[in-house]
C-alpha positions as CSV (number, residue, x, y, z in Angstrom):
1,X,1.4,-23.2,-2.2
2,X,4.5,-22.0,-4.4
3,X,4.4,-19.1,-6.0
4,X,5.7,-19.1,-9.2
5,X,8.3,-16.8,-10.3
6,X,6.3,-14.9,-12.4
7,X,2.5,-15.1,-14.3
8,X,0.3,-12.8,-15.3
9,X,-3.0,-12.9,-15.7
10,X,-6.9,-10.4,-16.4
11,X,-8.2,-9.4,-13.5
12,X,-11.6,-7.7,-13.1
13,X,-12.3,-5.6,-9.8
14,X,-15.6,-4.6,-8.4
15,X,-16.3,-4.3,-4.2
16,X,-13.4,-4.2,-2.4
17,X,-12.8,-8.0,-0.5
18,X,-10.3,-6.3,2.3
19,X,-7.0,-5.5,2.9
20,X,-4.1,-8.1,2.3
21,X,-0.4,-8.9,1.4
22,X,1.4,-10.6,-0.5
23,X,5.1,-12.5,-0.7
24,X,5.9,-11.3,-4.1
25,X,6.0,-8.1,-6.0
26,X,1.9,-7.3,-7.7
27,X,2.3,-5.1,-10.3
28,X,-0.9,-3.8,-11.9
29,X,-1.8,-2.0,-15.2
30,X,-4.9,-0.4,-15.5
31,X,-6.6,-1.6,-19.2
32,X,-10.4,0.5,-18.2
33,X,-12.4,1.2,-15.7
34,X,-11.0,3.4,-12.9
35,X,-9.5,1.2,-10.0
36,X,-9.3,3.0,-6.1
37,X,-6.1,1.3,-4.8
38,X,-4.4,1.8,-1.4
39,X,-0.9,0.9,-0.6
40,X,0.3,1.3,2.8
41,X,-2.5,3.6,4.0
42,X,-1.8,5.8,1.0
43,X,-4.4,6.3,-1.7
44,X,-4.3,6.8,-5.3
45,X,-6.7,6.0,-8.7
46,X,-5.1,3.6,-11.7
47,X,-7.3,4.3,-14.7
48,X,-6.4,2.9,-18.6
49,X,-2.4,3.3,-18.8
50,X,-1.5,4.1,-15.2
51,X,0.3,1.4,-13.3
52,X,1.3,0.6,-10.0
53,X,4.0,-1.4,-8.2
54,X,3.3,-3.4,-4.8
55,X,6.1,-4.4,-2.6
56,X,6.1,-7.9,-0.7
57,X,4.7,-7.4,2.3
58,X,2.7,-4.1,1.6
59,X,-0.6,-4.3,3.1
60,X,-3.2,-3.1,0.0
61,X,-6.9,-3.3,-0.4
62,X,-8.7,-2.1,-4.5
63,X,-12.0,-1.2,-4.8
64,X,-14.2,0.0,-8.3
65,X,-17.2,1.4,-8.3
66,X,-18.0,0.9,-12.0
67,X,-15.6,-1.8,-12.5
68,X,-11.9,-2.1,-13.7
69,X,-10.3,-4.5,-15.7
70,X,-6.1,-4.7,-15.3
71,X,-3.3,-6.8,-16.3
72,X,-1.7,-8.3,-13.3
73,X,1.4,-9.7,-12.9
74,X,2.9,-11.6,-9.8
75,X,6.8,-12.0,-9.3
76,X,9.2,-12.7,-7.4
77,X,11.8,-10.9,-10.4
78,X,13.8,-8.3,-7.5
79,X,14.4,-6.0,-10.6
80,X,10.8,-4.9,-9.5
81,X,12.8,-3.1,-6.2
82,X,14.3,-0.6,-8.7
83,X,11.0,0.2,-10.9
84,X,9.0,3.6,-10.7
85,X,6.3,3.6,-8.9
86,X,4.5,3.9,-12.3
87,X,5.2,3.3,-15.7
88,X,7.2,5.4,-17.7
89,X,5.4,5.8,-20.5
90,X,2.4,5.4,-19.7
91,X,1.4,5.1,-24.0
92,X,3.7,2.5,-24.7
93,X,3.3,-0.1,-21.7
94,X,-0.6,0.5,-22.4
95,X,0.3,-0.6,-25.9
96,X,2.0,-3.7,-24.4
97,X,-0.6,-4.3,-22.0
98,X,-3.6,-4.5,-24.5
99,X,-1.9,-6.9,-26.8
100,X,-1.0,-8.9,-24.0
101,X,-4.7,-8.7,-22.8
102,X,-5.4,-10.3,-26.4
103,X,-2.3,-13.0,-26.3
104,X,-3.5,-14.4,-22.6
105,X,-7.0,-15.4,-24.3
106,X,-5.4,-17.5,-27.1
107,X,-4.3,-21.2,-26.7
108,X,-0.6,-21.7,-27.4
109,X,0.2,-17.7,-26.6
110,X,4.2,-17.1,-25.5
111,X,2.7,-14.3,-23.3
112,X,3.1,-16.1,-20.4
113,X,6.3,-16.9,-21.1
114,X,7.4,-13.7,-22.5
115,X,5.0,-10.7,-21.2
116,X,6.8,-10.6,-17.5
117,X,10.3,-9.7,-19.2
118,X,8.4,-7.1,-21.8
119,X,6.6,-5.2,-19.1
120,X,9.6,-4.6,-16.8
121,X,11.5,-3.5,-20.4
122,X,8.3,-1.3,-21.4
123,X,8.0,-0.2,-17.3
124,X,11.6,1.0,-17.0
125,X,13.4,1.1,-20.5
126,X,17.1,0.1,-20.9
127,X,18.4,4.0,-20.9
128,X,16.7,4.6,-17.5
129,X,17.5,1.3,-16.5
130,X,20.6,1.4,-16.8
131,X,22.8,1.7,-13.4
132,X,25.3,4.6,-12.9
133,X,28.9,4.2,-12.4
134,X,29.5,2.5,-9.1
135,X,31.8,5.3,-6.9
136,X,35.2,4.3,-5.4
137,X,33.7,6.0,-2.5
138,X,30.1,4.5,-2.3
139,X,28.8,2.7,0.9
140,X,28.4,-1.1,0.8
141,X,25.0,-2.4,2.1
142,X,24.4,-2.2,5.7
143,X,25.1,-5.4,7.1
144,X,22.1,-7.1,8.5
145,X,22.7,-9.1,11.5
146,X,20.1,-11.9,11.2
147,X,21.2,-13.8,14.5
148,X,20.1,-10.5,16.0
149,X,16.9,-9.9,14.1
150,X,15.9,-13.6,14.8
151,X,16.7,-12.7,18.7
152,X,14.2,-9.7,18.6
153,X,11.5,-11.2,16.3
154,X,11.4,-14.1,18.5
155,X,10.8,-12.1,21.6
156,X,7.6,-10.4,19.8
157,X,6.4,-13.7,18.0
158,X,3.0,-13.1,20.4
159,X,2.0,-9.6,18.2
160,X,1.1,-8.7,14.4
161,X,4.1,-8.4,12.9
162,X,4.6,-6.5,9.3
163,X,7.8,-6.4,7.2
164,X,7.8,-2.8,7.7
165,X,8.4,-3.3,11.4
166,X,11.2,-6.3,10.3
167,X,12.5,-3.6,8.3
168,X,13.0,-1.2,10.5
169,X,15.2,-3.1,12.7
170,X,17.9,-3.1,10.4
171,X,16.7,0.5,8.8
172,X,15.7,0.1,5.3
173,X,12.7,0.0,3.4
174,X,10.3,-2.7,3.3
175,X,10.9,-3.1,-0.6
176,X,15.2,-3.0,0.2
177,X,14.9,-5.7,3.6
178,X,12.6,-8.2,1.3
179,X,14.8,-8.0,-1.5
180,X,18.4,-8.2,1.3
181,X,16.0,-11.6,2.7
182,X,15.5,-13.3,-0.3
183,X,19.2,-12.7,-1.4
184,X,20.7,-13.7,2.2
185,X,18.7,-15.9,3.3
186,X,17.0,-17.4,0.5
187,X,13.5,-17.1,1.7
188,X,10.9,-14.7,1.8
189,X,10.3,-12.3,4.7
190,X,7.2,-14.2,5.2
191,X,8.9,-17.8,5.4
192,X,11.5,-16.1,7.5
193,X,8.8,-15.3,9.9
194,X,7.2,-18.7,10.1
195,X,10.9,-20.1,10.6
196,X,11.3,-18.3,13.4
197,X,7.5,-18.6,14.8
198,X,8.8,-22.6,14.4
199,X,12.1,-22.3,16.0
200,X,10.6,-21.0,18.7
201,X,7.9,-23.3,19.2
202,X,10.4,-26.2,19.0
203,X,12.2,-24.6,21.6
204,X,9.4,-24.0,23.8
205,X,8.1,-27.7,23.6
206,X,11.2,-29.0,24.5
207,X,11.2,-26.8,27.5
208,X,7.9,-28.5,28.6
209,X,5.6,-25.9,28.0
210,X,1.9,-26.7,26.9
211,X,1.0,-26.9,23.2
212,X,-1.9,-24.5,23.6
213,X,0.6,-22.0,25.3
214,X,3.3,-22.8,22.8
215,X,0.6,-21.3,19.8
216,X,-0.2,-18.2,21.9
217,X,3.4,-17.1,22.5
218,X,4.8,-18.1,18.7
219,X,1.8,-16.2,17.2
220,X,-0.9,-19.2,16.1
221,X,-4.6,-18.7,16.6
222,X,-4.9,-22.3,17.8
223,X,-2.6,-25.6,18.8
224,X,-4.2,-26.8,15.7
225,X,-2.9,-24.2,13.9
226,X,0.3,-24.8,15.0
227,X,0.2,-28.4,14.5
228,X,-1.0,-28.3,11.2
229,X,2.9,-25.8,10.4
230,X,5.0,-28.3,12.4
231,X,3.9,-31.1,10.3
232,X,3.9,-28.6,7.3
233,X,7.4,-28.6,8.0
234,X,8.3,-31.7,8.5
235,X,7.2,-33.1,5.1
236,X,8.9,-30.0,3.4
């Protein structure tokens, strides 16, 4: 399924349903309730006003005991890569949050349309926002060397592999190589992955190797499973 570039929506959390990641950036505002959120293996508590921003590929599990209730919005919107970690103000994006709380639950509401853009304006106002002058003498990017990358993944296609460990490879965050991957190559880290777990596969096939091999050594629980992505593919 697409994800759409941005929507937000009201979210209530209770038990925690596991860990999990996503492609896009999840950014969460608490509205009440306390919510216990890990990111990453590192812990911290959102109550009313406090915020939080999750990375693509940042393995995160939530958990209330009493019950939270947040504003959640999913994105794709890279500005995200350059936001706090919180809000910051935590008054005035509360403000924003609780009216667009009210906005989402009437028919015909623009909130949709308009709350992603507000809450990254409200998140990180315009005079933080606002980039310094670029240095004669600053460093261009890092050049990432995807032939290479695609070399190294494919050789490890058989184990769990994070964007963190992508990342690392070409030494940047997990937040800066998602961002460098959708800019360069157009796709997600995630669909990156799968390309290269199908490349392989194809390759392997055509060598003679056995379907049920083939899904082992590219990653897939089952020929099925790896069926069912060719064809996936295919009808793209």
């Amino acid at each position: 399924m697409t994800q759409s570039p941005a929507t937000l929506s009201l979210r209530h959390y209770g038990a925690s349903h596991g860990n999990h990641t996503h492609e896009h950036f999840q950014v969460l505002l608490g509205l009440g309730g306390v919510l216990e959120l890990e990111v990453q293996g590192r812990g911290q508590r959102l109550a009313a006003g406090q915020g939080c921003v999750i990375a693509p590929g940042e393995r995160h599990d939530f958990a209330s005991r009493q019950g939270s209730r947040c504003l959640v919005l999913d994105t794709t919107q890279a500005d995200w890569a350059h936001c706090a970690p919180g809000p910051a103000s935590s008054a005035t994006v509360l403000t924003l949050a609780r009216y667009l709380e009210q906005a989402l639950q009437q028919p015909g509401s623009l909130a949709q349309h308009c709350g992603p853009a507000l809450l990254l304006e409200a998140w990180q106002p315009t005079s933080q926002a606002k980039a310094a002058p670029v240095s004669p003498y600053a460093r261009t990017p890092r050049p990432i060397d995807w032939a290479q990358l695609a070399t190294w993944t494919q050789q490890r296609l058989h184990e769990p592999l994070s964007v963190a460990q992508l990342a690392a490879q070409v030494f940047l965050s997990p937040t800066q190589f998602a961002m460098r991957c959708r800019r360069e190559t157009g796709l997600s880290v995630m669909q990156w992955l799968r390309q290269q777990r199908l490349t392989r596969a194809q390759t392997l096939r055509a060598q003679g190797m056995k379907l049920a091999v083939v899904a082992l050594q590219c990653g897939y629980q089952s020929p099925s499973a790896l069926t069912a992505a060719m064809r996936r593919q295919w009808l793209a």
